[in-house]
C-alpha positions as CSV (number, residue, x, y, z in Angstrom):
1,X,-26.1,-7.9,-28.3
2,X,-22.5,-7.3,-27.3
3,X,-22.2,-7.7,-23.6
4,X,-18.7,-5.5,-21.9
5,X,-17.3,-9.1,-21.5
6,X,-17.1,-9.4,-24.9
7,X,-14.6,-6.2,-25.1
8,X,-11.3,-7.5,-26.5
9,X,-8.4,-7.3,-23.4
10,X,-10.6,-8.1,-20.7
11,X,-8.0,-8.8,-17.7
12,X,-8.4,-12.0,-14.7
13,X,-8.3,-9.9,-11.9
14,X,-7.6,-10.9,-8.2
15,X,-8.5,-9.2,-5.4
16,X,-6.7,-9.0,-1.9
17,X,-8.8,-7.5,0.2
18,X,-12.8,-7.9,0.4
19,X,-13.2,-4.5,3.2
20,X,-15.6,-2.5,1.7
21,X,-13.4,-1.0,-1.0
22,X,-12.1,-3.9,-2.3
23,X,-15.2,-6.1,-3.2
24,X,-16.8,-2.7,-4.5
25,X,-13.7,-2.1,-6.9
26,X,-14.1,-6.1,-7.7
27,X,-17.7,-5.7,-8.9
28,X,-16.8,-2.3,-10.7
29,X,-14.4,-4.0,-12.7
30,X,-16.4,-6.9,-12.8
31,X,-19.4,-4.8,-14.4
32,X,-17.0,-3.3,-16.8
33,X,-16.7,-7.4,-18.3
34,X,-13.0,-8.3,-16.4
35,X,-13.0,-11.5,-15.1
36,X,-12.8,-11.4,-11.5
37,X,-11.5,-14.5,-10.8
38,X,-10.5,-15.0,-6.7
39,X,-10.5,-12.7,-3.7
40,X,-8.9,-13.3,-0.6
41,X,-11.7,-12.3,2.4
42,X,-10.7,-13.7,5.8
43,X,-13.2,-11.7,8.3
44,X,-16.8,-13.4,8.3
45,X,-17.8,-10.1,7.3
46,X,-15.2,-9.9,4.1
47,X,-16.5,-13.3,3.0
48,X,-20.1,-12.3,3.1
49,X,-19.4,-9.4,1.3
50,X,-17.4,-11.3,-1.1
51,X,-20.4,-14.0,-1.9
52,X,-22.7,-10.5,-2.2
53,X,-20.4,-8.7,-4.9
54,X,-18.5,-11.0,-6.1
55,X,-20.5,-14.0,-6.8
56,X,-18.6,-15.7,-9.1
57,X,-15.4,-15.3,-7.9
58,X,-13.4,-18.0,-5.7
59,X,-12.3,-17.3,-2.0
60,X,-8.6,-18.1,-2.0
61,X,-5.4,-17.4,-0.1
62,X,-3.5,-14.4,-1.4
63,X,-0.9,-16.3,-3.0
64,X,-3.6,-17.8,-5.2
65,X,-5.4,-15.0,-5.9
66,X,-2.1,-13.4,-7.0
67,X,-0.8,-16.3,-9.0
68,X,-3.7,-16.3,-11.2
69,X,-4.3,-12.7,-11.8
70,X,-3.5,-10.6,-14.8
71,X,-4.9,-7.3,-12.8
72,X,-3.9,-8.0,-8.9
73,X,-6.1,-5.4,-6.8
74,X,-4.9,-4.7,-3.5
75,X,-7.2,-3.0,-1.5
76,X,-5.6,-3.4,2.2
77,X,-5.1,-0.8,5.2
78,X,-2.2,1.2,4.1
79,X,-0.2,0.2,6.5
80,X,-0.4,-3.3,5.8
81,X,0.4,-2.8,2.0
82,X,4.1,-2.5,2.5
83,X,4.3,-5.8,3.9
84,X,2.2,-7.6,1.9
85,X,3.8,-6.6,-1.3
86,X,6.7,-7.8,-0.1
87,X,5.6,-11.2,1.0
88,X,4.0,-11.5,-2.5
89,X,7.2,-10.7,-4.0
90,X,9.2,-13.0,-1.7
91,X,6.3,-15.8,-2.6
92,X,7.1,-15.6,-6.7
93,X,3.2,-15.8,-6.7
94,X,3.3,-12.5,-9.1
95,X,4.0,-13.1,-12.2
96,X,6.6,-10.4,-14.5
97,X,4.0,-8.5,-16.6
98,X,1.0,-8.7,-13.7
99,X,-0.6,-5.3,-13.4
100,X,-0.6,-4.5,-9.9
101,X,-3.0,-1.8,-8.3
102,X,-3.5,-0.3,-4.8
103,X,-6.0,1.9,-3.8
104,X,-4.2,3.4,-0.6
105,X,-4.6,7.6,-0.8
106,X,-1.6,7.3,1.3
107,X,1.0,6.0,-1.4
108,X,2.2,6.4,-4.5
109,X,3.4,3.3,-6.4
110,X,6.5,3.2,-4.5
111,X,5.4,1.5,-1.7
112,X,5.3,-1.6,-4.5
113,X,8.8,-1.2,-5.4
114,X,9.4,-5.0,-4.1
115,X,6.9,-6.4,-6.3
116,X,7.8,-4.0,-9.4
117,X,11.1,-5.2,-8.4
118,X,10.1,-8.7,-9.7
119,X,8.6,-7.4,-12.9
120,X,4.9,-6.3,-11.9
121,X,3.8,-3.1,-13.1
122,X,2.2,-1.0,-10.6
123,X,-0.6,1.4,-10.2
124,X,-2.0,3.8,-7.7
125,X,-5.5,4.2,-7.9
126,X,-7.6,6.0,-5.2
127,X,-11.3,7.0,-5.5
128,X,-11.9,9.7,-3.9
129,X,-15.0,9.0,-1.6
130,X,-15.9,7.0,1.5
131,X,-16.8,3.4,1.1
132,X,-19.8,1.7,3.2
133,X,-19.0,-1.8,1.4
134,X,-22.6,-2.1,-0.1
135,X,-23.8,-2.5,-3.5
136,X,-25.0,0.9,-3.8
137,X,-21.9,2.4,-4.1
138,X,-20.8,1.3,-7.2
139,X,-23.6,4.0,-8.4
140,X,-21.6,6.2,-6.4
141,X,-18.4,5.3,-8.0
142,X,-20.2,7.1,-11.0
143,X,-18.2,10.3,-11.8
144,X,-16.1,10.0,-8.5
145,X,-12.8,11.6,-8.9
146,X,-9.4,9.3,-8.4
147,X,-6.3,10.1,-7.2
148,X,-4.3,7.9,-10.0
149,X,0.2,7.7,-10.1
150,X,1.8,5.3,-12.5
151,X,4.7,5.3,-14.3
152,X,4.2,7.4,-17.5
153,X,4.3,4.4,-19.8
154,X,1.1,2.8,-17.3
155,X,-0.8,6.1,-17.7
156,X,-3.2,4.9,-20.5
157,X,-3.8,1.8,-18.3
158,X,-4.5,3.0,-15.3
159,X,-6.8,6.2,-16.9
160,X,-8.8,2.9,-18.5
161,X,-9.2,1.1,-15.2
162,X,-10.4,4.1,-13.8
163,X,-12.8,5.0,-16.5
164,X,-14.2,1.3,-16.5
165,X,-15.0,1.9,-13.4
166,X,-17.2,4.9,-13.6
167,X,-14.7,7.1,-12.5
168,X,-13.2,10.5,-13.1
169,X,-9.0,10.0,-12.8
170,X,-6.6,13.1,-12.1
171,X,-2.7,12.7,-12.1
């Protein structure tokens, strides 16, 4: 029996960020068969949710979990996106051609103009629901509408993400 790993174009994905959105959106994409691969979790409480839903992936730095990454989730406070994207730019961690998605309602995908800048391609996706940062919500991910912005050209990819992950996207 085919397993959603064995999809053709399953993606590594990294994930900055293991607050309660971004280890949920980890495991969503995980469940959909993508390879989460690292996730930077610095809080105690991050790297306990981290070993909970995201069992197989390793605890890194950011710059790891970037450099590795075909899909880079970012899945910070939005005011600490800015910065980071452009730390990871100045780093060279993210490789030209990386797909790189935040999850801030916030911003569109101009607040990753420093990392596009160095050739990622980057995504805005947002579900639209509150996050407790426990298993149980990736049943509530089920049907939740997202807030997605890409570039036109990124709209298939970031309608896919979305719908891998249960979700529901409007543009």
């Amino acid at each position: 029996m085919s397993t959603p790993a064995d999809r053709p174009a399953r993606l590594t994905v990294g994930v900055i960020s293991a607050g309660r959105v971004g280890a949920v959106l980890g495991a969503a994409l995980a469940r959909a068969g993508h390879r989460v691969d690292a996730v930077a979790a610095v809080s105690d409480a991050s790297r306990k949710r981290a070993g909970l839903l995201l069992p197989e992936a390793a605890i890194k730095p950011s710059v790891e979990v970037a450099a590795a990454a075909d899909l880079l989730l970012l899945a910070v406070p939005d005011d600490a996106l800015e910065p980071l994207a452009a730390g990871l730019a100045g780093t060279g961690a993210v490789r030209r051609g990386t797909l790189v998605a935040h999850t801030s309602g916030a911003h569109g995908v101009g607040i990753l103009s420093a990392l596009t800048e160095v050739g990622a391609l980057p995504l805005a996706l947002h579900p639209v629901m509150t996050f407790t940062g426990r298993d149980d919500d990736l049943q509530r991910l089920d049907g939740a509408a997202w807030g997605v912005t890409s570039e036109e050209v990124l709209r298939p990819v970031a309608e896919t993400l979305v719908i891998e992950m249960g979700g529901e996207p409007s543009f």
